[in-house]
SENU-943806 format. One line per field, with one value per residue: residue in one letter; x, y, z of N, C-alpha, C in turn. Coordinates in nm, 3 decimals, padded with zeros to 5 digits. Atoms other than C-alpha are relative to their C-alpha. Example, Ala and Ser with C-alpha at 12.3 -4.5 7.8 and 13.67 -1.06 7.14 Angstrom:
! residues 2
r	c(A S)
npx	c(00.089 -00.082)
npy	c(-00.119 -00.119)
npz	c(00.000 -00.006)
capx	c(01.230 01.367)
capy	c(-00.450 -00.106)
capz	c(00.780 00.714)
cpx	c(00.090 -00.077)
cpy	c(00.120 00.109)
cpz	c(00.000 00.073)
//
This chain:
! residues 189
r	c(X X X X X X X X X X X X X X X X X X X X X X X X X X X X X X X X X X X X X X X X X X X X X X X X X X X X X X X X X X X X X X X X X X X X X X X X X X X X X X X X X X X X X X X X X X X X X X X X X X X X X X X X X X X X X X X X X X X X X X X X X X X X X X X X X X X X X X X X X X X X X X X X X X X X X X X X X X X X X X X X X X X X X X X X X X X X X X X X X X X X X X X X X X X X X)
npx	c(00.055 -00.033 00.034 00.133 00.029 00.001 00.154 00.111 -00.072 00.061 00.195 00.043 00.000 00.121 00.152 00.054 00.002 00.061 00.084 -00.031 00.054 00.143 00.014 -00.019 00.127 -00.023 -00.048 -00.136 -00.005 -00.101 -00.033 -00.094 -00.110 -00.086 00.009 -00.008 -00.020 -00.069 00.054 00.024 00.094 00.051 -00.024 00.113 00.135 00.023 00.068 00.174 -00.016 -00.109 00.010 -00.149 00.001 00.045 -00.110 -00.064 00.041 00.001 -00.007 -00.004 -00.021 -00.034 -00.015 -00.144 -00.087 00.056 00.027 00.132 00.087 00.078 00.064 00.062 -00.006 00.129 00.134 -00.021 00.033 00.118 00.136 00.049 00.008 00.097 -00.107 -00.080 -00.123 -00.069 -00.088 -00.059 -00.160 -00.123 -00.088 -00.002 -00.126 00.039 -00.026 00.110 -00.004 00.099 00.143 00.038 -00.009 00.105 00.149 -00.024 00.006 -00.110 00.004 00.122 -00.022 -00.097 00.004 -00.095 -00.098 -00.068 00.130 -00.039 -00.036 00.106 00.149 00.011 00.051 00.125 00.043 -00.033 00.043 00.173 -00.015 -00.003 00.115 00.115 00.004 -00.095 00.088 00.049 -00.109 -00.085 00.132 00.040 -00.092 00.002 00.084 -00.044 -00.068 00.076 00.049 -00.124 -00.022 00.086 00.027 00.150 00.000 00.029 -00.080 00.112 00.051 -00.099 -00.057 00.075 00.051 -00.133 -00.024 00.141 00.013 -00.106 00.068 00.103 -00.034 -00.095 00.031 -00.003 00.134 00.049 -00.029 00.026 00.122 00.057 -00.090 00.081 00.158 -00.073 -00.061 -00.148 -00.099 -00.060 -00.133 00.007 -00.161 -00.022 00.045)
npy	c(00.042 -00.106 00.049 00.040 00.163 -00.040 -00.049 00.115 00.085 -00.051 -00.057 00.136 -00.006 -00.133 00.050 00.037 -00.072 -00.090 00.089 00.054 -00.141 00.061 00.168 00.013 00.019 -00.125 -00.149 -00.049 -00.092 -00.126 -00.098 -00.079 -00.129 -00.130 00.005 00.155 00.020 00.133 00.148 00.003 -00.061 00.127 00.097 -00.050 00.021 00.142 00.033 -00.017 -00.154 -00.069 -00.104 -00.056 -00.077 -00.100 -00.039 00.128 -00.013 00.139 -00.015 00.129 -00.068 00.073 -00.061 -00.104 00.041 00.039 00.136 00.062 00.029 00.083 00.021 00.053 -00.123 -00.054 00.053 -00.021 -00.166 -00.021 00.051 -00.099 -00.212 00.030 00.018 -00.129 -00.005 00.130 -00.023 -00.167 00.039 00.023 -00.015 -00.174 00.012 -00.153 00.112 -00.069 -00.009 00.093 -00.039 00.006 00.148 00.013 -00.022 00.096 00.118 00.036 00.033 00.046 -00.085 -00.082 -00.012 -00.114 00.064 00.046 00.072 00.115 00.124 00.038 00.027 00.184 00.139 00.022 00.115 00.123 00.044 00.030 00.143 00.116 -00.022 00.110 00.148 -00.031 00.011 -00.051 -00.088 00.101 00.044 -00.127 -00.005 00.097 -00.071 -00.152 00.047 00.102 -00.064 -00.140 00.083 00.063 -00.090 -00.033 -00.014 00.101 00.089 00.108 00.035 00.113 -00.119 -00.072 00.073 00.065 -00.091 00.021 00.169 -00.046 -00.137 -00.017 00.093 -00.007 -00.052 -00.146 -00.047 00.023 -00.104 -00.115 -00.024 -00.014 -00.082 -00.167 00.027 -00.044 -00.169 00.029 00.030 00.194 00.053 00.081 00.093 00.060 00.154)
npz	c(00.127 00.179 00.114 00.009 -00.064 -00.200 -00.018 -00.010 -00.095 -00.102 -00.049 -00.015 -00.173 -00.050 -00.017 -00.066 -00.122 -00.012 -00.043 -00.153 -00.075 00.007 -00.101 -00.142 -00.069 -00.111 00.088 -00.022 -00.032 -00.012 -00.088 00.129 -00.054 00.109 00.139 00.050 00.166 00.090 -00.081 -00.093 -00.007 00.019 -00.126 -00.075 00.094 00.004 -00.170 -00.092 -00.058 00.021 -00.126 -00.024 -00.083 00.054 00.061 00.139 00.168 00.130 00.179 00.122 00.118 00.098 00.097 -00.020 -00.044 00.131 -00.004 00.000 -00.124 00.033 -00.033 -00.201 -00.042 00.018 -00.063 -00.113 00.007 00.039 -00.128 -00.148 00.014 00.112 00.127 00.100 -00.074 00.025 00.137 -00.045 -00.087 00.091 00.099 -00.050 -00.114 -00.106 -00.151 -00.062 -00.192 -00.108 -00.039 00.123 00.061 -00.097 00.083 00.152 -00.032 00.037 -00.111 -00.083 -00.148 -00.034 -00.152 -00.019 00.019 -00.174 -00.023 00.118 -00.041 -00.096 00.091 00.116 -00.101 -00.066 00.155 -00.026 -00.087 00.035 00.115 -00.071 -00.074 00.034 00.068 00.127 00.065 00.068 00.070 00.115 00.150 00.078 00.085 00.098 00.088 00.059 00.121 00.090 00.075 00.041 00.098 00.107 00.151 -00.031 -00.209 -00.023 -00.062 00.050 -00.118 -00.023 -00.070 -00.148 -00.092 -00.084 -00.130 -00.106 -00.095 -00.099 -00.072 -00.112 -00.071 -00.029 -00.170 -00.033 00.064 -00.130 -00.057 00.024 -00.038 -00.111 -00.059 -00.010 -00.109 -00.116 -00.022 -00.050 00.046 00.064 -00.001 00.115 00.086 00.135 00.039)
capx	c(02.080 02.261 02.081 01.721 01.776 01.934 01.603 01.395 01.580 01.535 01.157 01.136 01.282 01.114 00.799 00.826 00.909 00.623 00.412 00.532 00.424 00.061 00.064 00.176 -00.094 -00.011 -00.044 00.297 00.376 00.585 00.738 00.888 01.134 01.253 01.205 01.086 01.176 01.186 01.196 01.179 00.885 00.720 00.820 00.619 00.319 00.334 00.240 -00.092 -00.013 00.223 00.277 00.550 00.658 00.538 00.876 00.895 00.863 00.760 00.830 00.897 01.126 01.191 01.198 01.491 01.685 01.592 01.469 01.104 00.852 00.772 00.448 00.409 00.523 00.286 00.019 00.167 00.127 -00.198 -00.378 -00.275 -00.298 -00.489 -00.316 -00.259 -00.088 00.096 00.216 00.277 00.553 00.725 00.722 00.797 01.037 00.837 00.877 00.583 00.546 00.385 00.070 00.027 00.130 -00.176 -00.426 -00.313 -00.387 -00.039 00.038 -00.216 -00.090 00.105 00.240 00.504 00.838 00.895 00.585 00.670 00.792 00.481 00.207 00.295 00.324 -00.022 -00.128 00.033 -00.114 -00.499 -00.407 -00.296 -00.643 -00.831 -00.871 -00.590 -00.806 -01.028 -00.687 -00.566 -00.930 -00.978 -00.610 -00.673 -00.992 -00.887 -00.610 -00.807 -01.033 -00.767 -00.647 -00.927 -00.979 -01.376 -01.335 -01.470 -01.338 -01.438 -01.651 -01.425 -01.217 -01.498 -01.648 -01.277 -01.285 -01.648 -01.551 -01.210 -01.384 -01.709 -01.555 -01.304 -01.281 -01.178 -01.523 -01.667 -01.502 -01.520 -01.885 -01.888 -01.660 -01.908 -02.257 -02.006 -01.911 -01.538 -01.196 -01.168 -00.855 -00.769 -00.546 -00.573 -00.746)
capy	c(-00.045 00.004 -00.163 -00.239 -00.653 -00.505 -00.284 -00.559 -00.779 -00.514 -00.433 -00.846 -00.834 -00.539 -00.663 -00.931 -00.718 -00.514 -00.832 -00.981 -00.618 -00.694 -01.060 -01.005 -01.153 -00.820 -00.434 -00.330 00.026 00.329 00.590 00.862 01.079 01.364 01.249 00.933 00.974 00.750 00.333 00.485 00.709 00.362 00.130 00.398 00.374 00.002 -00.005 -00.036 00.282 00.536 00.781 01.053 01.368 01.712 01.801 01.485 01.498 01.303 01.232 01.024 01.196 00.944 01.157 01.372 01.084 00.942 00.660 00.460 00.363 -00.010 -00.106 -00.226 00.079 00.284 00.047 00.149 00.515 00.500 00.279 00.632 00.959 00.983 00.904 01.309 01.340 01.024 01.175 01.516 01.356 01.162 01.354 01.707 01.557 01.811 01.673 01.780 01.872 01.619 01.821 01.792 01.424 01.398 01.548 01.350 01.052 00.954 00.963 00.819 01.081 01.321 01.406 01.708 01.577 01.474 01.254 01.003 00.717 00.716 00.793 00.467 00.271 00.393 00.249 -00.051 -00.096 -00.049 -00.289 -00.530 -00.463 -00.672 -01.009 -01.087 -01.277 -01.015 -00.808 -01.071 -01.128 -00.757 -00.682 -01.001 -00.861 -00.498 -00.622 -00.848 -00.637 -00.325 -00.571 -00.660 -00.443 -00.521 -00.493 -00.879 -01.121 -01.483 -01.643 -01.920 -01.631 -01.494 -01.804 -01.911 -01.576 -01.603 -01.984 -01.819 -01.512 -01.672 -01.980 -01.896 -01.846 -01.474 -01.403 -01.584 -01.371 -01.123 -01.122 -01.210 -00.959 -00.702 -00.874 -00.839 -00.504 -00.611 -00.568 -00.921 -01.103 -01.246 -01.536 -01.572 -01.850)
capz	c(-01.580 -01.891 -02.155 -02.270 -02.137 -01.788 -01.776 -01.826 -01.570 -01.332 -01.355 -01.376 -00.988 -00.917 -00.993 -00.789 -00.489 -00.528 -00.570 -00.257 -00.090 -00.229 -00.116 00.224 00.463 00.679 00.603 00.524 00.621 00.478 00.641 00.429 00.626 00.366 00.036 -00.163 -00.579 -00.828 -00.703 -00.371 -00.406 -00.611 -00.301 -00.082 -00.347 -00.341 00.037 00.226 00.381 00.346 00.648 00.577 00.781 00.671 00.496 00.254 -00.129 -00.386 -00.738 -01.039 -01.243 -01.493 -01.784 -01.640 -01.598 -01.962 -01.837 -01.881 -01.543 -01.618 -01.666 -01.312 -01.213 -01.367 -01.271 -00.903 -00.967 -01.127 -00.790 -00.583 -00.839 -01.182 -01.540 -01.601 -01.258 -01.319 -01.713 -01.549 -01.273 -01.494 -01.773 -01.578 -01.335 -01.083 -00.705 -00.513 -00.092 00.145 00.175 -00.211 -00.237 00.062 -00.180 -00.477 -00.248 -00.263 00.094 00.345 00.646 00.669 01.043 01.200 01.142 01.549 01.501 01.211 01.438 01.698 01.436 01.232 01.613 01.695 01.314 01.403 01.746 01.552 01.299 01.659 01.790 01.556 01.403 01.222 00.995 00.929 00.833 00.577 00.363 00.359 00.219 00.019 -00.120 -00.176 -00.371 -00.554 -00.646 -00.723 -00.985 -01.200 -01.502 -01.418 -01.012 -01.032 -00.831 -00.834 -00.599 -00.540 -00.378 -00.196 -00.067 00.095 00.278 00.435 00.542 00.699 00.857 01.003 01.111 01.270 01.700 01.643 01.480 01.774 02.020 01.844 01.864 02.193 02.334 02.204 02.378 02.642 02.642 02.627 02.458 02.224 02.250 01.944 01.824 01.483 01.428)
cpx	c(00.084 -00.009 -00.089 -00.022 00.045 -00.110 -00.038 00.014 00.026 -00.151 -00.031 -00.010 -00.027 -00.129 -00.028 00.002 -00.117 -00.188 -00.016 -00.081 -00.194 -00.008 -00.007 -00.129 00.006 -00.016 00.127 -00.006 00.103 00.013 00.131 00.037 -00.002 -00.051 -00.037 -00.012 00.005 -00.033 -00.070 -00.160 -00.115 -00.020 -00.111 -00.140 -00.029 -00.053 -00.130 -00.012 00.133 -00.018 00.143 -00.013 -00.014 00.128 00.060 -00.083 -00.018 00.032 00.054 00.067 00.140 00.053 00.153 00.137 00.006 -00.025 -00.165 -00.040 -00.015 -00.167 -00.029 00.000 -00.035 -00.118 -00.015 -00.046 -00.146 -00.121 -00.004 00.020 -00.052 00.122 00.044 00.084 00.063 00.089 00.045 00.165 00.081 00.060 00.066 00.112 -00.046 -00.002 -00.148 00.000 -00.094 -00.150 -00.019 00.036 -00.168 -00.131 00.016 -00.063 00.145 00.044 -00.136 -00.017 00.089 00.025 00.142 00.083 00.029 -00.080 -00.029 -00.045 -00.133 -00.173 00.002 00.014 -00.168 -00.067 00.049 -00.054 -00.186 00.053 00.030 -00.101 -00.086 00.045 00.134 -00.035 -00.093 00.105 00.041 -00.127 00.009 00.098 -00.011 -00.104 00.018 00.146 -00.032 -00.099 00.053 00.021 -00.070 -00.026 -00.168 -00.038 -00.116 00.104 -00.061 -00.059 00.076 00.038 -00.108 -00.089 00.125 -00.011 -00.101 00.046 00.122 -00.045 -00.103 00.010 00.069 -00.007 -00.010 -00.162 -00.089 00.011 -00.003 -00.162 -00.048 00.077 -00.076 -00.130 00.055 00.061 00.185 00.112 -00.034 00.160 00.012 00.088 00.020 -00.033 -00.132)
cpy	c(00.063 -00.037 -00.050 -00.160 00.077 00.070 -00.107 -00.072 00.042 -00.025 -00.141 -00.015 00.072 -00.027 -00.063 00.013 00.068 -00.090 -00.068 00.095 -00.025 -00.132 -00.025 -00.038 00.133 00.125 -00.020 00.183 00.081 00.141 00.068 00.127 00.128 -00.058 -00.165 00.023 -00.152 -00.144 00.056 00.046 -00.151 -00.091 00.034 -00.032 -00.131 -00.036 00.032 00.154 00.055 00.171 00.073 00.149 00.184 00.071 -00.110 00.082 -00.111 00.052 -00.088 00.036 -00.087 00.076 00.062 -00.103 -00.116 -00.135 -00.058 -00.028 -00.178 00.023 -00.018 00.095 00.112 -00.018 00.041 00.141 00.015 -00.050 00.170 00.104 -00.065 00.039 00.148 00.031 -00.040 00.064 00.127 -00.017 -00.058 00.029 00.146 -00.018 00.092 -00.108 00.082 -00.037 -00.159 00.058 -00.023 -00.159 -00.075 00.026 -00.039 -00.130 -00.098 -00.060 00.034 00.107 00.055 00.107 00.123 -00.110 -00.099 -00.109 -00.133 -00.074 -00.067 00.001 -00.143 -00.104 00.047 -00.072 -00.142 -00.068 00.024 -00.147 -00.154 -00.013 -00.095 -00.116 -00.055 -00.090 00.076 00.102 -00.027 00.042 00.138 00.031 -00.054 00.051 00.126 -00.019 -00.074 00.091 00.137 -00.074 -00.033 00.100 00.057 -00.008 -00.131 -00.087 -00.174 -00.049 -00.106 00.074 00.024 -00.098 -00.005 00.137 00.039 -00.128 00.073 00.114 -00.063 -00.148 -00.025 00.040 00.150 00.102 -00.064 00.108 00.138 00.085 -00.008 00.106 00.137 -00.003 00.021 00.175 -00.006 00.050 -00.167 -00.013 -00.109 -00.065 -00.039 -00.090 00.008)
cpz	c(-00.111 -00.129 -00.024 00.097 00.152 00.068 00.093 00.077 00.111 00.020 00.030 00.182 00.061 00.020 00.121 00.130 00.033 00.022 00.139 00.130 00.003 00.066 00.129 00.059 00.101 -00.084 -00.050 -00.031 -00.060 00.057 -00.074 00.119 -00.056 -00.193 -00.077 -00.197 -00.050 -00.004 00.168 00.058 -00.077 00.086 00.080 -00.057 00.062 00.176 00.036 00.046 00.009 00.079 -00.020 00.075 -00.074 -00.100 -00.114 -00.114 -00.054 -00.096 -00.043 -00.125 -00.113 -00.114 00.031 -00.045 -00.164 -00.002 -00.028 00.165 -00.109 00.008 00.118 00.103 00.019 00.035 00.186 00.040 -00.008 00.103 00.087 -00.072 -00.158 -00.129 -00.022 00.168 -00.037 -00.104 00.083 00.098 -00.085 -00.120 00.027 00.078 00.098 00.145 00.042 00.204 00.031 -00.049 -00.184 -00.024 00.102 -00.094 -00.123 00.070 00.004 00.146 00.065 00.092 -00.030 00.161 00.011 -00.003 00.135 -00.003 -00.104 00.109 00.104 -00.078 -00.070 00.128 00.040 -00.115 00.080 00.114 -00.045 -00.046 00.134 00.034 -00.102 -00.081 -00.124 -00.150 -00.072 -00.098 -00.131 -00.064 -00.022 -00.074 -00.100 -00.090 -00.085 -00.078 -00.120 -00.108 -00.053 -00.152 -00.162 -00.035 00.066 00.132 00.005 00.033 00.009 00.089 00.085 00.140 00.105 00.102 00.114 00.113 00.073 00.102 00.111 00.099 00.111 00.039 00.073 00.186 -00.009 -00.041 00.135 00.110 -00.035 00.049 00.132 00.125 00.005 00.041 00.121 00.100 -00.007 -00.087 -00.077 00.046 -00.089 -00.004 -00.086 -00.056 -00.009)
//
């Protein structure tokens, strides 16, 4: 970036990376190695869950770097730590440990370094375990309602994801897997 329009022409395609991230009909997952600043530490934000290894950092040190957070960016910060965290990272440039980005709410998990890669496949093998229907409306909802100023959503919205939920075979099986005593086996439909 080196000029208010190149900014703006970032955060524009930024945005809609971060929208896409919300949209997804799937979680999407981060996994913070060592360190996530800046876009990167934002990227992590912007995810359903964000699983990093007891030796990562965060931070947002905009200010240092004399730059602005878009709006959207801020709005990213502000779903997982509260507006005086939020002014404090970017205007302090302060990085902060794992275990402190954990009690900000920042990261979801924090795991021993050796343990990254198998903690986010056992996440991933819950998230295979059920309905992938019920996966989508709830994302779809909890984004939906993240969104709205007055955490209202419209019914429109919430009828479409009753008709998709309790019409659907996996809601069948579902239910009958557990008069059963069983495992379901779901197919998405």
């Amino acid at each position: 970036m080196t000029s208010a329009e190149t900014a703006v022409q970032y955060d524009v395609k930024i945005g809609v990376l971060y929208r896409s991230i919300q949209n997804a009909q799937i979680p999407i997952i981060a996994k913070v190695q060592s360190s996530a600043f800046g876009g990167g530490g934002l990227l992590a934000a912007a995810c359903d869950f964000c699983i990093a290894s007891q030796n990562a950092k965060f931070g947002l040190p905009a200010g240092r770097l004399g730059i602005m957070l878009s709006p959207s960016e801020l709005q990213i910060a502000l779903t997982k730590m509260t507006v005086s965290r939020a002014r404090f990272l970017t205007t302090t440039g302060h990085l902060i440990s794992a275990g402190e980005a954990f009690q900000w709410g920042i990261f979801d998990m924090v795991v021993e370094d050796g343990l990254l890669d198998s903690s986010v496949d056992k996440i991933i093998e819950g998230i295979a375990q059920c309905a992938p229907e019920a996966v989508t409306v709830s994302k779809m909802l909890l984004s939906a309602l993240s969104d709205g100023a007055d955490a209202l959503i419209s019914q429109e919205l919430v009828g479409r994801c009753y008709e998709r939920i309790y019409n659907s075979d996996d809601f069948k099986e579902g239910m009958t897997a557990f008069l059963e005593r069983r495992l379901p086996t779901y197919k998405g439909s």
